[in-house]
N, C-alpha and C positions, 0 to 999 in steps of 0.2 A: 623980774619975777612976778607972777600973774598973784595978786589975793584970794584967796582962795576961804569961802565960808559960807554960813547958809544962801546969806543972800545972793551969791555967786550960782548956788545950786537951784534956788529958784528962778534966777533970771535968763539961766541956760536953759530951763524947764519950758519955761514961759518963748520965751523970744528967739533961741533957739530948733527945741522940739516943738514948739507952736503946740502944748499940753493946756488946759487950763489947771490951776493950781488947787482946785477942788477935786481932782484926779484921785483915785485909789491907785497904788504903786505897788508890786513885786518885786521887791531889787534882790538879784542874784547877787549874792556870796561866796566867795570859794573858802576865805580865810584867810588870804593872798593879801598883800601892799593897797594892790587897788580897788579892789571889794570892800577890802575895811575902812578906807578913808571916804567909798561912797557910802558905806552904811553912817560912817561916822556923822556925814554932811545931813545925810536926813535926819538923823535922830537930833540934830540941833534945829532942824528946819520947821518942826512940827506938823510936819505934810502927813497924812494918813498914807500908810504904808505897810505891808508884813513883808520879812524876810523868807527868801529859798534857798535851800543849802543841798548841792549834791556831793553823792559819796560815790566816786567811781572807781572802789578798789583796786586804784590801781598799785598804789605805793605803800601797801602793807599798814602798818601801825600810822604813817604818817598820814594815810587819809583817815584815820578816826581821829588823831588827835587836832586835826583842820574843824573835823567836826563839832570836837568836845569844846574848841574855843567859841567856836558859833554860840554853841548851846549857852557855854557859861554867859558869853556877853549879850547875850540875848534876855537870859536870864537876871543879869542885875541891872539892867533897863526896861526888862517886863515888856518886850517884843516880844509881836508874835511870829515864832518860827516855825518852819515847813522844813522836815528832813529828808532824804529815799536815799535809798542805796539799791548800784547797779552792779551787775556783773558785768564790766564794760567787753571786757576781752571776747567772751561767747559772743555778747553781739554782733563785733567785727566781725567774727570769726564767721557765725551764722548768717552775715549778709553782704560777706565776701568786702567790707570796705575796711579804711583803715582805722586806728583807734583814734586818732583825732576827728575824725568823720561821725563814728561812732557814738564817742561824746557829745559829739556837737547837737546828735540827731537824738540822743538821748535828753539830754538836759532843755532844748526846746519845748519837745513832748510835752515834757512834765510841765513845764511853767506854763503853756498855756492852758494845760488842764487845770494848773492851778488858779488861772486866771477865771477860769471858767466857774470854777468850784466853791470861790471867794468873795465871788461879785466884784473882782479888779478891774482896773481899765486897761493897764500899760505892766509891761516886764521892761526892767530900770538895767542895765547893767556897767561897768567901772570901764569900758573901753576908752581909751585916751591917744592923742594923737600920736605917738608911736606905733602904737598898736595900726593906726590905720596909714602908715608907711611901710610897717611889714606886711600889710594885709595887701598893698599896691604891689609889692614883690611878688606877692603867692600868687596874685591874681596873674599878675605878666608871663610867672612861668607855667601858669594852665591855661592860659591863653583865653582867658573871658571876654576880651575887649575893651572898648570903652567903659562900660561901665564898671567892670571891675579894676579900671583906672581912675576914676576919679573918687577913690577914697568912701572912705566911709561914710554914713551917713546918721545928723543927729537923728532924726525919726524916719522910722522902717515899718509902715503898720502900726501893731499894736509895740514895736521895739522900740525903745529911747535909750541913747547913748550921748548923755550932757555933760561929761565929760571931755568930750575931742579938744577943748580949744586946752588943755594942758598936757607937759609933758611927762615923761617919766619923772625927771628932775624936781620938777613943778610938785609934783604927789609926793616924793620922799622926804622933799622939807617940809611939808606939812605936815606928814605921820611923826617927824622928828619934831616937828614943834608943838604938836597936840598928844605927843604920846600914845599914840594909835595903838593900839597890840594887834597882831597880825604872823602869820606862820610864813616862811617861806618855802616853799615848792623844791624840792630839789629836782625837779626833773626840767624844768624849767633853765635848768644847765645841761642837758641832754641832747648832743646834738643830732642824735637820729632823729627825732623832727625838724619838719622841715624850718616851721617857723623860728624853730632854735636857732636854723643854720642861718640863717636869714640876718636874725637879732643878734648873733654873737660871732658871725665869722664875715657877713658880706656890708654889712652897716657900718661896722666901726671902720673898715678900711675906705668905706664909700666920705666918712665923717673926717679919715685925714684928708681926703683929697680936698673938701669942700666944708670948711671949717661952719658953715652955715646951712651944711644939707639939711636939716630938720625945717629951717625958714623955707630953702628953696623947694624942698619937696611939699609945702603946704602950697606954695603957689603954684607949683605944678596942678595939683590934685583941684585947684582953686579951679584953674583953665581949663583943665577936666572934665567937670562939672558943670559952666559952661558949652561945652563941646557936645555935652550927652544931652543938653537942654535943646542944640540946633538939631541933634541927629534925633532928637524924640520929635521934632516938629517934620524932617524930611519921613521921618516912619511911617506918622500919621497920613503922610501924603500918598506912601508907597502904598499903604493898607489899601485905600480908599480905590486906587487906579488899577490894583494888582489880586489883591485878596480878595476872595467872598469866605463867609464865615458863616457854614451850615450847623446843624444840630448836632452831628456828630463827627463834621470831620472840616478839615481847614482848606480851600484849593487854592493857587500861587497861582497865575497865568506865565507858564514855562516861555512864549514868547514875548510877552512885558517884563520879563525880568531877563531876558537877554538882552534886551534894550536901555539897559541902565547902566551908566559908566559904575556904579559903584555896586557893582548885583551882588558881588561877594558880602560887603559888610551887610547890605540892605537883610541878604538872607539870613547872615549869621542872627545881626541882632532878633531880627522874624523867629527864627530856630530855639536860639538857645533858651528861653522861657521854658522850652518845652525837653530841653534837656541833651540836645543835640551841639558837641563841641565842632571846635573850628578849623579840626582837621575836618570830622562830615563832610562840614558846609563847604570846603575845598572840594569835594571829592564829589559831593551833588551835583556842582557846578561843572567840575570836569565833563557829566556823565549828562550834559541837559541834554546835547547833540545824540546821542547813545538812542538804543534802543528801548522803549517801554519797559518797565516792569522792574528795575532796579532799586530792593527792597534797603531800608534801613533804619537801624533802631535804636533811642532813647529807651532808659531805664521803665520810663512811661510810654512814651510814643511810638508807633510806626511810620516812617514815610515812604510815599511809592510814588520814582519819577515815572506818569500816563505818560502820551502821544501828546495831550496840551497843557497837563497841570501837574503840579506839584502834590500831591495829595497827602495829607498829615492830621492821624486819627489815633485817637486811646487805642495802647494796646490791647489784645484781648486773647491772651494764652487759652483760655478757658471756653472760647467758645463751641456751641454745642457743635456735633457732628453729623446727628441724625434723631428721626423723633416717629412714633408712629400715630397712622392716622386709623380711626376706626369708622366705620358707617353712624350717619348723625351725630356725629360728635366734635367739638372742637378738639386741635392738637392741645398737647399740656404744654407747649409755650406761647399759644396763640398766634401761631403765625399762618394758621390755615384755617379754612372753614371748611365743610361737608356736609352733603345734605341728599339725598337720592330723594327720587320721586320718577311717577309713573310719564311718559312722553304721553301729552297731548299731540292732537292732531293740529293745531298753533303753533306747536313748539318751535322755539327760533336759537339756534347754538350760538351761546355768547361772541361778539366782537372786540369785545373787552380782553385785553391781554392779561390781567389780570385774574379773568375765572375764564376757566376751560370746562367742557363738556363731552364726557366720554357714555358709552353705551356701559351700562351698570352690569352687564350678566358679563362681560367680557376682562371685568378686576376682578382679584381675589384679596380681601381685606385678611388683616389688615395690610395697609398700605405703609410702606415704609419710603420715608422722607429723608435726604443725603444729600451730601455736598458732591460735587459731581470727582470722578477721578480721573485721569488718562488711560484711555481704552474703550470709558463709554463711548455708545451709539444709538443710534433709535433711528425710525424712520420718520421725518417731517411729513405732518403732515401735506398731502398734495404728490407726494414725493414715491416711487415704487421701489425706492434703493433707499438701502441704509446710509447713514451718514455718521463718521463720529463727530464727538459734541466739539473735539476742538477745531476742526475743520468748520464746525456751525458758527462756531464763536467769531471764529477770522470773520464770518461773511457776515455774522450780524457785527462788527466792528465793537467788541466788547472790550472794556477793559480790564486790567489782573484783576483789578481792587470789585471789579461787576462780577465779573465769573467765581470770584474768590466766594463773594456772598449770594449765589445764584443757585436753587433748591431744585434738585429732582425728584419725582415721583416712581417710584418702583412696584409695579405688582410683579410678585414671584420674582423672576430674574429679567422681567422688562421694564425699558425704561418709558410710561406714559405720558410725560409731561414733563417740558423743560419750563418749569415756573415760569410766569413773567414772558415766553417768548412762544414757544411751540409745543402742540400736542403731538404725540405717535400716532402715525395716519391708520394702523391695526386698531385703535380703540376708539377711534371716533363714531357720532351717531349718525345711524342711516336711518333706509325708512324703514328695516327689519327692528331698527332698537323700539324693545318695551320699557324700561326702566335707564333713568337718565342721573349719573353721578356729577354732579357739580362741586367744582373745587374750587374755592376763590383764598387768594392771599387777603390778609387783613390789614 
């Protein structure tokens, strides 16, 4: 049986979470067994610290009275405590996840605003090495990978968990020996979570077969760890040969990454940072050979397999559709400029693909700016026949993700200018044009 007391607390702090011990601390509470033996452990420790207490209504009376112990013992130690109460259930409900998701995404929130709001350094919380045996289950059956297999970790960021090196057993002879006071959860017997099912139906049976699971899963999770350390070094390799990393979007080299015995993991661990599971990355991979344009999407991300990359960018539901332009004026999102002026007899029409030069009596402002749809047409200039735009695009070799973000120019019901590539050969300047409208992207 492990000792367990202050010094125990700081030395996990210390050599452990690699903290210095002049640290300010946030340690979450529920009112739980393991919440209160870590609150217990700091308040002998004399570490600077305030407590957080959430209330997520789930369990009627029993969550205020979780609360009211907080409060009291907080109160005859003269802690300082942080309380909120959530409507957990709406949230789920409003953001279509589950209630333990919910929570989870709930009580983070807050503690790092707390952290923010306090001058803190670290959020503390009582996770202990069971906890990170069922957390190796959850992860297996979501299919996270590696690193959702090698276990928990003492420090996450701003998160410290210096508790892992004991176990359940380890914490209840303590609260028994120190008289801890502490609430128990009844839902925490409820095995419609999953973690329940986990901790009370696939453990204990895994525990007869293997009267030393809890040792052997720690060296499992040990090996792990190691494992994630060699695949963080082959990653760094993969980036370097494989990825470029633009401003706004990420590109894969679709043939360096068919080239790799191991292209599935490589991608997944690539991926899922960005929120993208390990069916997707199956199913990416199935689709490299495939034709262009096959979209898919993380809660944050887009991906779109081109002709040679991989391309993966911040979603953007919300992007604009159309904007108008007026004579001498910038557009209101700055993505065009305009300027008329009279044709000298010098005058030379831009080479620049970028600005174009059409005869000014021949638009009618304002000019209206769109993202192009199936059906447009215009006539290139040079050209005596129309052409639609997606017959243009095959021939200028564009990609979805180009044409997706690629502006047209509309006077009245024509199409002027295909930003970025070709003017309409009807508005171009001759030597009839007096007045010369210049249009340049910014």
């Amino acid at each position: 049986m492990m000792e367990i007391n202050a010094l125990f607390l700081k030395k996990s702090l210390s050599a452990n979470c690699e903290v210095s011990l002049d640290s300010k601390f946030l340690v979450a509470v529920s009112g739980g067994l393991d919440s209160m033996v870590l609150l217990h452990l700091f308040r002998l420790s004399g570490l600077e610290f305030e407590v957080a207490h959430c209330n997520f209504s789930l369990r009627n009376s029993e969550s205020d009275d979780d609360q009211k112990l907080l409060e009291e013992y907080c109160s005859q130690y003269q802690l300082t405590l942080h309380v909120v109460r959530f409507d957990t259930i709406t949230y789920a409900s409003d953001n279509g996840i589950s209630i333990e998701m919910a929570a989870r995404d709930l009580r983070y929130a807050w503690f790092r605003k707390l952290v923010n709001e306090q001058l803190l350094n670290y959020i503390v919380t009582a996770h202990h090495g069971d906890d990170a045996i069922e957390t190796f289950f959850l992860n297996l059956l979501r299919g996270t990978g590696v690193r959702g297999l090698s276990g928990m970790h003492y420090k996450n960021s701003d998160l410290l968990k210096p508790l892992l090196s004991l176990t359940r057993v380890d914490i209840e002879v303590f609260a028994t020996q120190q008289a801890i006071p502490f609430r128990v959860d009844s839902s925490n017997n409820e095995t419609i979570y999953t973690r329940n099912k986990i901790r009370h139906q696939i453990i204990p049976v895994l525990k007869q077969i293997n009267p030393s699971f809890n040792n052997t899963m720690q060296q499992n999770m040990l090996h792990l760890k190691e494992i994630e350390g060699l695949l963080d070094d082959k990653l760094s390799e993969f980036k370097k040969e494989l990825v470029v990393e633009e401003a706004d979007r990420v590109l894969i080299s679709i043939k360096r990454l068919r080239a790799q015995a191991q292209k599935q993991t490589l991608l997944f661990e690539l991926l899922h940072p960005y929120g993208f599971n390990s069916s997707q990355v199956q199913t990416i991979i199935q689709c490299l050979d495939g034709e262009s344009g096959k979209q898919f999407f993380s809660p944050t991300h887009r991906l779109i397999k081109d002709r040679h990359n991989i391309l993966l960018m911040l979603r953007d539901d919300e992007k604009g559709t159309h904007f108008w332009l007026d004579m001498d004026s910038l557009s209101n999102d700055t993505t065009m400029q305009v300027r008329v002026f009279p044709k000298s007899d010098d005058f030379c029409f831009s080479t620049n693909t970028d600005v174009a030069h059409f005869d000014a009596d021949k638009v009618d402002f304002p000019l209206l700016v769109r993202r192009w749809k199936q059906g447009d047409s215009f006539k290139p200039l040079g050209m005596s026949h129309f052409k639609k735009l997606s017959d243009f695009f095959i021939d200028q070799k564009l990609s979805l993700l180009q044409k997706e973000e690629l502006w047209v120019v509309v006077s009245g019901e024509d199409i002027i200018w295909v930003a970025g590539h070709r003017l309409d050969d009807r508005f171009k300047t001759t030597s009839r044009t007096k007045n010369v409208l210049e249009i340049g992207l910014l």
